[in-house]
N, C-alpha and C positions, 0 to 999 in steps of 0.2 A: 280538674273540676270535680267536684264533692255532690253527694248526692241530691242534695237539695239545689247547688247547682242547676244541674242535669234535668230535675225534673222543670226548673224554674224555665229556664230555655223553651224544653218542650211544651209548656205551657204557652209560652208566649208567641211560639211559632205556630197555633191551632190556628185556624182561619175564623173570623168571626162568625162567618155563617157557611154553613156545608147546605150541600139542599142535602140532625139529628133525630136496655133495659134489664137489665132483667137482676135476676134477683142480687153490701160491706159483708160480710160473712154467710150470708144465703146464697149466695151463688156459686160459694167456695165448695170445691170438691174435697169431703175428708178423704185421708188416704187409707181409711179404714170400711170406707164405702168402695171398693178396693175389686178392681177385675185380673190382679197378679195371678197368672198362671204357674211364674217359678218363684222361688223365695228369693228374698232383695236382702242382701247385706247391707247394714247400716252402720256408720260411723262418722257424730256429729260430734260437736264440741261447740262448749258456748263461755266464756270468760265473764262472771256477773260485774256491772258496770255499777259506780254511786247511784244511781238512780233506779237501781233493782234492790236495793239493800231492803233486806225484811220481808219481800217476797215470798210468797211458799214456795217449797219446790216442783207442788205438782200444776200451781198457777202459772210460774213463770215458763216452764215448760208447754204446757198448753199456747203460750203466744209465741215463745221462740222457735219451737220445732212445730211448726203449723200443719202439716202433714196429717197427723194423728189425731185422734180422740183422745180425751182424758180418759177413757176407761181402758186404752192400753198403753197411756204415759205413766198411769197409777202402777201397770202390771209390771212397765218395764220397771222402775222403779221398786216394786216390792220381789221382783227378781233379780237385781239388783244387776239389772242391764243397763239404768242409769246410773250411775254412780256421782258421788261432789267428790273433789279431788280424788279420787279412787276408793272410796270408802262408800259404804251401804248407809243411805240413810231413810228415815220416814216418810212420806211427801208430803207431812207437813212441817219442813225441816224449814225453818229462814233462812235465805239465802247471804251470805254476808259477801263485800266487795273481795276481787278477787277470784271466789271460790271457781274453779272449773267444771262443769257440769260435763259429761261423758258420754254418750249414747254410742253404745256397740250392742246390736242384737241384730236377728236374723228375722225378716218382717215376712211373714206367710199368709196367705190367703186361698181361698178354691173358688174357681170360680168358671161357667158353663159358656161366658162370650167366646163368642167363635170368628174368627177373620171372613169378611167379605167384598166381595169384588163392587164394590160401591165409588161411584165416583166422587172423587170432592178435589175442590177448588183450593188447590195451595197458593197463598200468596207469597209466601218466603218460606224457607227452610236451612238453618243451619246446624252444627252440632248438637245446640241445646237447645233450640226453639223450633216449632212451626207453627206458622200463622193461618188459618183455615177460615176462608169466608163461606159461612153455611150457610143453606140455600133453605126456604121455607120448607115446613112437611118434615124436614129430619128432626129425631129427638135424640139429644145428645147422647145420653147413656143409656143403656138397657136397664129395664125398669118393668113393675105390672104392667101386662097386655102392650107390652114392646121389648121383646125379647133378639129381636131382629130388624136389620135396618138403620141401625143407630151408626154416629159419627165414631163409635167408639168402635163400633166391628168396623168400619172403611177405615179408619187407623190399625186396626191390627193386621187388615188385610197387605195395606201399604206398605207400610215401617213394623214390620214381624214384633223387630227388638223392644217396640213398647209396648210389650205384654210382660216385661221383667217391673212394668212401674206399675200402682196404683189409679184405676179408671183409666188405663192406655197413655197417662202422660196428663190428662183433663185436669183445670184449674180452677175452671170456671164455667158456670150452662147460662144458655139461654136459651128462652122459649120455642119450644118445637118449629112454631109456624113466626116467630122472629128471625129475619136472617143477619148475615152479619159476622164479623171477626170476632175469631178465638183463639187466645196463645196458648197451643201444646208445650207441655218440657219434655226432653227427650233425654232426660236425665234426674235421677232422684235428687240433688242438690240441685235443680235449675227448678224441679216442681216445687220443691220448699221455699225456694227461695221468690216463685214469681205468689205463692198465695201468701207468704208474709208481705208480699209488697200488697195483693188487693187488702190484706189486714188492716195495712198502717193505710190504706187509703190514698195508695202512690199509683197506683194505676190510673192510667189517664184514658175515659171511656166516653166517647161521643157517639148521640144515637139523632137518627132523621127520622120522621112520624108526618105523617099525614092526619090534622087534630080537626074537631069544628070548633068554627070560632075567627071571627075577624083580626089580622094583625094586634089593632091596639088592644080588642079584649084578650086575648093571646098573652101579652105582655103584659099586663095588670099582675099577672101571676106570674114575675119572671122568677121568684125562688118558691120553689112550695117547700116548707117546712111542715110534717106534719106524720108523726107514725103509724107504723103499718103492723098491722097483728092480722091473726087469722079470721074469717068472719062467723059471727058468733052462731049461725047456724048452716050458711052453707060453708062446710070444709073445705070446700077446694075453691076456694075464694078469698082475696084477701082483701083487706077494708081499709080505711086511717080511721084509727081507736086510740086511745088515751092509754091503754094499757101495751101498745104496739111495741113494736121497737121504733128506736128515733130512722128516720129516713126523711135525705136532701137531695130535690131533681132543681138544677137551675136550667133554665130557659133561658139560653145564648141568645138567640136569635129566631124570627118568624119572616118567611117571606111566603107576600100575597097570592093566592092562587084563584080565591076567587072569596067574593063578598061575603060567603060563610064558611071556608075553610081556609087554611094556612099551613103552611110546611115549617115545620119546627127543627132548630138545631136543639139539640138536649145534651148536657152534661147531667152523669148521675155519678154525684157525689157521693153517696151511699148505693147497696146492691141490695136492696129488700126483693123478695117474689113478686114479679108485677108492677116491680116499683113504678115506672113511668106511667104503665094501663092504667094504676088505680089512681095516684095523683092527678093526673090529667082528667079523668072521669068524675077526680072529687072535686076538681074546680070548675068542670062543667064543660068540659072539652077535650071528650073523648076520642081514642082515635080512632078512624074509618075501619070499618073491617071488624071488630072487636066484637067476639062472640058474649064474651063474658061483662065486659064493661062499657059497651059501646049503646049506640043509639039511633033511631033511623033515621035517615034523609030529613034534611028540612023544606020548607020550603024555596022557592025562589030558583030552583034549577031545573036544567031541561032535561025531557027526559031520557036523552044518553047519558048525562050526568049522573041520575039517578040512579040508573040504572046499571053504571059503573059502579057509582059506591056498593047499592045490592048485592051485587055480581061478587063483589072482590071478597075474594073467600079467607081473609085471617087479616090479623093486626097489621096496619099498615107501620110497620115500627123496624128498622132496621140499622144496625149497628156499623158504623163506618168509620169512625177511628179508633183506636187504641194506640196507647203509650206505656212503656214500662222501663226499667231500668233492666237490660242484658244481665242475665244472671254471672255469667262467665265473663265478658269484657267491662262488664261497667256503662256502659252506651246508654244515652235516651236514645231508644227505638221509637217509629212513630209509623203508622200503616192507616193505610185509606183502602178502603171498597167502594165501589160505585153504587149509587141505586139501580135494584132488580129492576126488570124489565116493568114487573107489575105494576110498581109503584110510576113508576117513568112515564106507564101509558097511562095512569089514573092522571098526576098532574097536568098531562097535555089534553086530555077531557076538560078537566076542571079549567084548566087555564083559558080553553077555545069559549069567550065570550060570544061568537057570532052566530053560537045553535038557537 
């Protein structure tokens, strides 16, 4: 079975409704963003296909060894750690069919994350993967004014040996207070290989949200088509703008929970910052909880209801499938999480008609 196979299957094996964020290339971990303590020997190879013919060398690079930034695919390149057929060329050389393209260098970084004794939730683990359902409160990477605490020190504390990779093995973030699956690689050809699949868009990623909004108004909106850019005056916020990047959330499925809210399955076809928050708040149904793009209480509920939504301290929005294709076997993988406790006890709030 051939790749598109594999993911076809897996597609078709998702359930149509889970009681379903976050950030196609925004949520992708460069490997230049890079927590390597020891230096990683590299050795890639790439054989250019008809369909790369004419390409630059330091463009095609950029999408084949996903790993890296272009500002040290250029270097390896103008150090002539990249090589075409073993020869030094410019990286604005055209690729022709055939050519072999080479990657041998030695990838270094410094960096102050340190191992901690932090608990987290492994859903699988094998040679080249693990699968981690992250619990609300944690923020993936170390980062300003989160220097500690992060998914990346309780990885380095666990599994030592991923401190020889870039971000601890990370491929992909999600929001601090989103919980929810995340595939670690535990190997530098398994992390290349799983952020060229979120590149091409093969990652298969299901999220559950607690939205307002009645079922059929719910599904009026079942694709939002609509870009995301930064917002034009507050920075740490993002909007749908005309000048955004393209970003696609479809809306699987909504089930009832009560006359103004609804429990959403969500596929996010694209990974823009917030992508779900802000779609969903730009069609007018926001999720529960949402400090940034959310909204208060409506009317028509009692006041435990209320009071629940008040109460619950972050985005009700949590990630619970993902699919990928196994870097090393080939497999469509496919992994489920349960819904947090939090959310579990909001819906049986919401759900109890008889307050």
């Amino acid at each position: 079975m051939n790749h598109d196979e594999l993911m076809d299957n897996l597609v078709n094996q998702a359930p149509d409704c889970g009681i379903g964020e976050d950030s196609d290339a925004d949520d992708l971990i460069d490997a230049d963003e890079t927590t390597t303590q020891t230096p990683t020997q590299i050795h890639l190879t790439h054989s250019v296909s008809t369909e790369q013919i004419g390409i630059r060398l330091d463009k095609l690079c950029a999408d084949i060894f996903g790993g890296f930034s272009r500002a040290n695919l250029k270097k390896f390149i103008d150090e002539g750690q990249l090589t075409v057929n073993g020869k030094v060329v410019k990286p604005k050389y055209a690729v022709k069919v055939g050519d072999i393209l080479t990657l041998e260098a030695v990838h270094e970084s410094h960096s102050e994350d340190l191992p901690e004794n932090i608990d987290i939730d492994i859903i699988y683990e094998d040679e080249a993967v693990i699968i981690i359902n992250k619990p609300a409160g944690m923020v993936v990477h170390p980062g300003a004014g989160n220097r500690t605490g992060t998914l990346v020190n309780a990885l380095l504390y666990h599994f030592p040996k991923q401190a020889h990779l870039p971000r601890a093995g990370l491929v992909h973030r999600i929001d601090k207070d989103t919980t929810g699956l995340l595939v670690i690689a535990r190997t530098k050809s398994a992390q290349l290989s799983l952020i060229n699949q979120l590149k091409d868009k093969s990652v298969y990623r299901h999220y559950q949200c607690i939205a307002l909004g009645a079922v059929h108004e719910v599904l009026r909106h079942a694709q939002i088509d609509a870009p995301i850019g930064r917002h034009s005056t507050h920075r740490t916020k993002m909007a749908v703008k005309q000048t955004g990047k393209p970003a696609l959330t479809h809306i699987v499925n909504a089930k009832y929970l009560h006359e103004r809210y609804s429990l959403l399955d969500i596929h996010l076809k694209t990974g823009r910052t917030h992508q779900i928050r802000v779609h969903l708040s730009y069609v007018g149904h926001p999720l529960v909880g949402d400090p940034v793009y959310g909204t208060s209480p409506r009317s028509g509920l009692s006041d435990r209801q209320r009071c629940a939504i008040l109460d619950f301290g972050r985005q009700a929005l949590h990630a619970y499938m993902l699919g990928f294709i196994h870097p090393v076997t080939g497999e469509a993988m496919k992994f489920h999480a349960p819904l947090p406790k939090d959310m579990q006890q909001l819906i049986e709030i919401l759900n109890d008609d008889t307050q």
